[in-house]
N, C-alpha and C positions, 0 to 999 in steps of 0.2 A: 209705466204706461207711456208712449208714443201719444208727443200733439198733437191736437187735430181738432176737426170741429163737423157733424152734420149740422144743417136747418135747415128752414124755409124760408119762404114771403109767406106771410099771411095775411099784410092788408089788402081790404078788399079793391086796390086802388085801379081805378081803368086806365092806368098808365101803361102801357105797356114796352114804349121804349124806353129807356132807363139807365144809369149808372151814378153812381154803383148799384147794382144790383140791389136790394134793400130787406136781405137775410137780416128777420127781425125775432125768427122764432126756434132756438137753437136748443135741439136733445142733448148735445152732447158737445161738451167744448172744454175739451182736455187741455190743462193748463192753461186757458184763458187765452189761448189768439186771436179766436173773432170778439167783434168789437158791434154791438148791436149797436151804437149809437154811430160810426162810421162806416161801417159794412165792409170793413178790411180785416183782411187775414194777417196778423202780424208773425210772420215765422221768427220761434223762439232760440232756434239752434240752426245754425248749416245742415243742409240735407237734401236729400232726393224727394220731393214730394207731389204725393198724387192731388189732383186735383179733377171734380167732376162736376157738371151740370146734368139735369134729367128734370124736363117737364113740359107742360103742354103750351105749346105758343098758337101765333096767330093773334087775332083781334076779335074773331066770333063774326064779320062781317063781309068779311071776303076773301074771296079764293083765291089764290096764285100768290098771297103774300110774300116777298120775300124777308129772310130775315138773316142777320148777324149775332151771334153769338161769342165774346170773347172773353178769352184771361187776361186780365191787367194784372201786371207786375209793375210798382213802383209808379203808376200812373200811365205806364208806357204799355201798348197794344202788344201781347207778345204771341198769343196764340187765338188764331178762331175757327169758330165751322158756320157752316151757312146753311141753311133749309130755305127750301121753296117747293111749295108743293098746290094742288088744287082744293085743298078743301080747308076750310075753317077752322079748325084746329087740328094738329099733329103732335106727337109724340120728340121732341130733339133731347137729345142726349150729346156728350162730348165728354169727354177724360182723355190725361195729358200727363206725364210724366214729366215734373221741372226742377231743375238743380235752383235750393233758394242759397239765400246767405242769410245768416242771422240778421234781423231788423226788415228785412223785405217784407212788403205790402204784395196782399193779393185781394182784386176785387173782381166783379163780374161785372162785363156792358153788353147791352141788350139792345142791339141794333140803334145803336147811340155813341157819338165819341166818347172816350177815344178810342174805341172800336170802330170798323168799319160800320158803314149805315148806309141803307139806303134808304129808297125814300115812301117807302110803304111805311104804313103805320101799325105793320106788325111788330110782335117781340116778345116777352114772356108773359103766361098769365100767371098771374100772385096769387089767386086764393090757395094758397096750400096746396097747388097741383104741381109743385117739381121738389127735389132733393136739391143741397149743394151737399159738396162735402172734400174736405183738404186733412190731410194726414201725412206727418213723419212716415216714411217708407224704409228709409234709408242713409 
């Protein structure tokens, strides 16, 4: 079996911008990478590996929110995507294809360093409304 990890957030917290991300509710975490009490992916072997976010942002109060979205690798910003749209909550999604090295960290930032941020106070909402999920591909 290939490592890997789904979860969620599940606190109900009104935090929405954030990092690390705080993937505290995990189905599946094949040979133990993630780390619910850190909220990093520790890759156990070298490899090609997928990485995904999928869930509903915004803040619930206003329109035109922008938001950042990113991969942290190793603490350092290496991949993001951005949403901006008019309504109150949306759908973002993002997957990424990244060569790790054994021991590498993976976390998620939510329109919060050390990802990009701006300065809306959108970002992700945590009730159990998005997937993560990181897997050995390769």
């Amino acid at each position: 079996m290939l490592p890997g990890m789904l979860g969620s957030v599940t606190d109900a917290s009104a935090v929405y911008k954030v990092y690390p991300f705080p993937v505290n509710d995990v189905n599946l975490n094949i040979g133990s990478p993630w780390s619910t009490s850190t909220f990093r992916f520790t890759a156990p072997v070298a490899g090609i590996y997928y990485i995904s976010y999928s869930g509903i942002t915004g803040d619930g109060t206003i329109t035109g929110g922008a938001g950042y979205y990113a991969v942290i690798i190793n603490g350092v910003n290496t991949y993001y995507t951005y949403r901006d749209s008019n309504s109150l909550w949306i759908l973002h999604h993002s997957e990424v294809m990244i060569n790790l090295a054994a021991g590498d960290t993976v976390a998620w930032a939510m329109n919060l360093a050390p990802g990009p941020a701006s300065a809306a106070t959108t970002g992700a909402y945590r009730t159990n409304h998005n997937a993560c999920t990181i897997w050995l591909v390769g």
